[in-house]
N, C-alpha and C positions, 0 to 999 in steps of 0.2 A: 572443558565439559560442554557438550552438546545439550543447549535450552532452546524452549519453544519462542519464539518472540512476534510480534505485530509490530509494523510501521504503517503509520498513514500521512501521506505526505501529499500537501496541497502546490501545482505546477501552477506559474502563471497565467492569466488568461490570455494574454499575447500572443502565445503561443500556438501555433496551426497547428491540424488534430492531427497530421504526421509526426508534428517535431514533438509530442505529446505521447505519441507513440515508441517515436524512439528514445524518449528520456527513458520510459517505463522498460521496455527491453534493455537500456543501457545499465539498469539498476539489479535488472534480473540476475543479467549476465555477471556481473560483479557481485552478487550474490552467490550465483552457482561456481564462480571460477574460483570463491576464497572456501568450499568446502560446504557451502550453505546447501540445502534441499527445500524449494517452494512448494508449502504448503498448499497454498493459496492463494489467488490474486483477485482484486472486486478492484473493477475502475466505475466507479459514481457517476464520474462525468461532470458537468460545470456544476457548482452549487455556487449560492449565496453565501458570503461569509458574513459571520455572526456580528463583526467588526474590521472596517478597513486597515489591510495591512499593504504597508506603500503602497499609498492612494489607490488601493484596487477591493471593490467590492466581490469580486468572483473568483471563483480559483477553480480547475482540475484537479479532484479528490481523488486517491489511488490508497489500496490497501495491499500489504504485505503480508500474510503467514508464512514465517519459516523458521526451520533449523537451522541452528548453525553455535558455531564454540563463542561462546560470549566476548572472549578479545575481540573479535571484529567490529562488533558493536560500535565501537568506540571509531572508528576509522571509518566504519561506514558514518555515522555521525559527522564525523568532520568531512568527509566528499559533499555532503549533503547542505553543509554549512556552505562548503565555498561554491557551492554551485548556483548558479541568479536564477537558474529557472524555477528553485523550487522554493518557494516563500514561506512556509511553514513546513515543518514533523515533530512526529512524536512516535517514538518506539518504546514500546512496554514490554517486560518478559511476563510469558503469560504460565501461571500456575495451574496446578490438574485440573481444578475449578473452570480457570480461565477454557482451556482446550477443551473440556466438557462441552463447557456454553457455545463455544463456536463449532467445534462440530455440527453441536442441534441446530445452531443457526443454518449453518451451510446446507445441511437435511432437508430444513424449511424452505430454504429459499431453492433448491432445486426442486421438491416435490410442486413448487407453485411455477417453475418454470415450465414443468413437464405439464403443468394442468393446461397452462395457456397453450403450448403446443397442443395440445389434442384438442382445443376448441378450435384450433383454426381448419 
C-alpha cells in the first residue's frame, strides 16, 4: 500500500557541497527507481546541531516528501544506516492531518518566496 512519508536526514559537515549534492540525488534516485514519487525536497543547508553527534557540531539538514509502498521503508532505513555520510534520520509516515499541514507549509513558504522575488 502506497503511504505518504517524510525523511529528514542530517549529512556530514566534511563533506563538499558537490559530494552533498550527490548523496541527495543518490537518495532520490533510489527513491524514484524502487516506485517511490518525490513529493518534495527542502535542503536547509548547514545547521547547528542541538547536540554533538561524533564529535561534530554541524550537519547538512535535507528533507524528503514522498510516496511510496511502505516495504521500502525499511531497506531504505537500513542504506541509510550503513552509509558514513549521513549521521543522523528520521522517517515518519505522515497522516491526512500530517499532508494537510505540509501542504499549507509548502504554500507559505513559496508565496514568501515569490514575495522576495518581486522586491528584487
Amino acid at each position: 500500500m502506497v503511504n505518504q512519508y517524510e525523511t529528514v536526514f542530517i549529512l556530514t559537515p566534511v563533506l563538499s557541497e558537490d559530494q552533498v549534492k550527490e548523496t541527495v540525488k543518490d537518495y532520490e534516485k533510489l527513491l524514484t527507481e524502487n516506485g517511490g514519487e518525490i513529493v518534495n525536497r527542502e535542503n536547509w543547508g548547514m545547521r547547528k546541531l542541538a547536540y554533538p553527534i561524533q564529535k561534530k557540531s554541524t550537519g547538512f539538514y535535507n528533507l524528503f516528501e514522498y510516496k511510496i509502498d511502505g516495504q521500502f521503508i525499511s531497506k531504505l532505513e537500513i542504506q541509510m544506516k550503513r552509509d558514513e555520510r549521513i549521521i543522523r534520520f528520521l522517517t515518519v509516515k505522515l497522516d491526512k492531518h500530517a499532508i494537510a499541514y505540509s501542504e499549507k507549509r509548502r504554500k507559505k513558504n513559496k508565496d514568501k518566496n515569490d514575495e522576495k522575488k518581486s522586491d528584487k
